[in-house]
C-alpha positions in Angstrom: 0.3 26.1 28.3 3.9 27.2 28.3 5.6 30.3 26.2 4.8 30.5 23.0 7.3 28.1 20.7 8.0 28.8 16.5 5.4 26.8 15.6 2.9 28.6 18.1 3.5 32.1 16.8 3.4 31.2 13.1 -0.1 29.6 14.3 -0.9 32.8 16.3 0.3 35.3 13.0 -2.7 33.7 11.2 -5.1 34.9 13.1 -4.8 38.7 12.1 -4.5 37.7 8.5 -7.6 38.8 6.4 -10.5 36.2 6.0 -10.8 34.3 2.8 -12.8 35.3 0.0 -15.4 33.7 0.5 -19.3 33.9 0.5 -21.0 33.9 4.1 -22.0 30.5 4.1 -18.8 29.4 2.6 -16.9 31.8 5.3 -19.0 29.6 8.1 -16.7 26.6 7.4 -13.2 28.1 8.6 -13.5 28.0 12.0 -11.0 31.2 13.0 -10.4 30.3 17.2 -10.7 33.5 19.5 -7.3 32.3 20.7 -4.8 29.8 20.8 -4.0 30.2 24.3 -6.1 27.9 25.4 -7.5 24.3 24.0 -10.6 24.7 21.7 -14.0 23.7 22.9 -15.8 21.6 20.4 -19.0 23.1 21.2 -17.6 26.2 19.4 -16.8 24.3 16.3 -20.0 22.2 15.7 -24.3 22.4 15.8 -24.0 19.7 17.8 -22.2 17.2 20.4 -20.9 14.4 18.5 -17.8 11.9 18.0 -15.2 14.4 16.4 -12.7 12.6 13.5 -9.6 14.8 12.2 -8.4 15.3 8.8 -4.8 16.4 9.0 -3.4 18.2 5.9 -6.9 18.1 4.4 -6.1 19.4 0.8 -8.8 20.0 -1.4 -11.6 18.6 1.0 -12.2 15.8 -1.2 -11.4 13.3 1.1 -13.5 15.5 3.7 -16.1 16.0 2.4 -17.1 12.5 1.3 -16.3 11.2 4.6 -18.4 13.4 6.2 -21.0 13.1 3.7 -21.2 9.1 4.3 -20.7 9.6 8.1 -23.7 12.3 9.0 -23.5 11.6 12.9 -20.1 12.6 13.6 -18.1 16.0 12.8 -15.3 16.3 11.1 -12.4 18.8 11.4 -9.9 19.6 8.5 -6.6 21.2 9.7 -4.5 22.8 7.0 -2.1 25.5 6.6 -2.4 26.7 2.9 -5.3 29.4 2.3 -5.9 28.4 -0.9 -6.7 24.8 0.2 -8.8 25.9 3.1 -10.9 28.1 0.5 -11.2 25.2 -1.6 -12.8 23.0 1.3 -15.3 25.9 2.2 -16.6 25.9 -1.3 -16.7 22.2 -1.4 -18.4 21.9 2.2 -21.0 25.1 1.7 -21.9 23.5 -1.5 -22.8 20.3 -0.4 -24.6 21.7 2.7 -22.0 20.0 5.6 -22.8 21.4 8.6 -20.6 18.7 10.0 -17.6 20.5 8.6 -15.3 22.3 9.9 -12.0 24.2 8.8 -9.2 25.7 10.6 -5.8 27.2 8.9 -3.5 26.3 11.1 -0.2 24.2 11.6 -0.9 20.5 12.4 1.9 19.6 14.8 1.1 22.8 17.2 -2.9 22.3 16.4 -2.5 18.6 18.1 -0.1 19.7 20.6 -1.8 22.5 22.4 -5.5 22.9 20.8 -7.2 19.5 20.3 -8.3 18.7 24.5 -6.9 15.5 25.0 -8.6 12.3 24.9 -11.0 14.0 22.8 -11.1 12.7 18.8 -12.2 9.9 17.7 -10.3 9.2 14.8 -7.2 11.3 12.5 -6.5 11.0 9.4 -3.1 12.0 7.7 -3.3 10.7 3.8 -0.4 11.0 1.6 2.1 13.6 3.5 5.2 14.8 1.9 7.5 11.9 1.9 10.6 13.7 1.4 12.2 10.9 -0.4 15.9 12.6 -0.1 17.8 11.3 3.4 19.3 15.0 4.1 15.4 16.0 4.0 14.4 13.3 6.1 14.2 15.4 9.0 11.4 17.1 7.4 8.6 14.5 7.6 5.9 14.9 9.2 5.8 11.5 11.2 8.4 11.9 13.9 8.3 10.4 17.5 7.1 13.8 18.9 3.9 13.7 16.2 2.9 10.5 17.2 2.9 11.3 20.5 0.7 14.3 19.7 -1.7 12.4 17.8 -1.7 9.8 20.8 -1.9 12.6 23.0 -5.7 14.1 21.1 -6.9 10.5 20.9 -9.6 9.0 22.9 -8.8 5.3 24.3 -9.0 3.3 21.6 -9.2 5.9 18.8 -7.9 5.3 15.7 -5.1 6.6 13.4 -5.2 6.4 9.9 -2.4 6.6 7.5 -1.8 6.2 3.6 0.5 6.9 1.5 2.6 6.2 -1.6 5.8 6.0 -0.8 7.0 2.6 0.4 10.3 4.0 2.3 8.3 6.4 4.2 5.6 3.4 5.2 7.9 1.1 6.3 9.5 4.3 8.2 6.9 5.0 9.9 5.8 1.3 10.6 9.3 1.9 12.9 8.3 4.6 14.3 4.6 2.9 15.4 6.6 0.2 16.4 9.5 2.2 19.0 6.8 4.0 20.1 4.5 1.1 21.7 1.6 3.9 21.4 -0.3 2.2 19.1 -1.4 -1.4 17.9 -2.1 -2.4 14.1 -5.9 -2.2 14.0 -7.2 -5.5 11.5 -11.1 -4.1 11.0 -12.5 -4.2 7.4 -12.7 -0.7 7.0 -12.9 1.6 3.7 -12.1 5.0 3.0 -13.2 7.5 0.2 -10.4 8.4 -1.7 -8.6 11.9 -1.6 -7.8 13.9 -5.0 -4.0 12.3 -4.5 -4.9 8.4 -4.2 -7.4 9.1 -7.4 -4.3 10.2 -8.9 -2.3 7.7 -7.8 -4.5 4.6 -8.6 -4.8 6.4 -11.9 -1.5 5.9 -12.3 -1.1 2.3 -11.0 1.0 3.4 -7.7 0.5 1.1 -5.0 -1.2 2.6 -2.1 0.6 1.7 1.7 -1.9 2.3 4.4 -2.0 1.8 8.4 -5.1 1.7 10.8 -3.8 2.0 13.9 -5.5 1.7 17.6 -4.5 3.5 20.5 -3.5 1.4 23.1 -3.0 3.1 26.1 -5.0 5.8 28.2 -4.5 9.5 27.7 -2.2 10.6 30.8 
């Protein structure tokens, strides 16, 4: 791993920070790494060996936590940076007895980059990022050439990428960006999701909902 970037020491700043409040069980949730030196072991993480799925920018842990609920043989690991969103999918995760659950407050783009062990996940999701709708605040996305290639980077072969989102400039944005990067190939499966707190929201509302399921085509280097 090379010197330590922005995005590493913000990640490494969180680690001295003062736990949640939270109860023990809840506390067992947020997985706080030893360090970020080094890639994480899942074996650390989980009770047990199993296929691992990602939930980038996790939220609430609504999303999570039905996932993992309906999927019992594979873990799951929410990545997000606020604290109060992290606390929230403790709660959530405790209280429904997950122990396929795991937490970790951390930035995304540097999590992917330099913790995930490559060729290891089995699937990532990224519902309903910022979309930054202004052009000067394009540059602020989170999709970006160098993201995907994290993402394509943590992947197994053939693992699978799962976007949504509401905002039909950003899909078709991204579609250009899954295109130019020939990383990935539009997966066709019938496959359904639960929803997060945002596309309740948004089907509430009647807002169309974009969404990608994408395969990785090509082996990790």
């Amino acid at each position: 791993m090379g010197s330590l970037d922005s995005h590493a020491a913000s990640a490494f700043q969180y680690r001295v920070r003062r736990r949640l409040t939270l109860d023990e069980k809840e506390a067992a949730i947020e997985f706080i790494p030893a360090t970020i030196l080094e890639p994480l072991s899942f074996a650390d993480l989980f009770v047990r060996d199993a296929p691992v799925e990602i939930d980038i920018g996790c939220g609430d842990g609504t999303f999570l936590a039905a996932l993992a609920t309906q999927n019992s043989a594979r873990n799951f690991l929410g990545i997000e940076r606020l604290a109060g969103r992290v606390r929230s999918v403790c709660r959530k995760a405790a209280r429904l007895q997950l122990a396929n659950v795991r937490v970790l407050r951390i930035d995304a783009a540097f999590a992917l980059k330099e913790l995930i062990p490559a060729g290891s996940v089995f699937a990532i999701h990224l519902l309903f990022p910022d979309p930054w709708p202004k052009r000067r605040h394009h540059r602020r996305r989170t999709v970006t050439p160098d993201f995907l290639a994290a993402i394509h980077r943590a992947l197994a072969n053939d693992g699978r990428l799962h976007l949504a989102t509401d905002h039909e400039d950003y899909f078709y944005s991204i579609r250009r960006l899954v295109s130019d990067s020939a990383l990935f190939e539009r997966s066709h499966e019938a496959m359904e999701f639960p929803r997060s707190r945002f596309e309740q929201n948004f089907a509430a509302n009647g807002a169309p909902i974009y969404r990608l399921v994408l395969r990785k085509i090509s082996p990790v280097e």
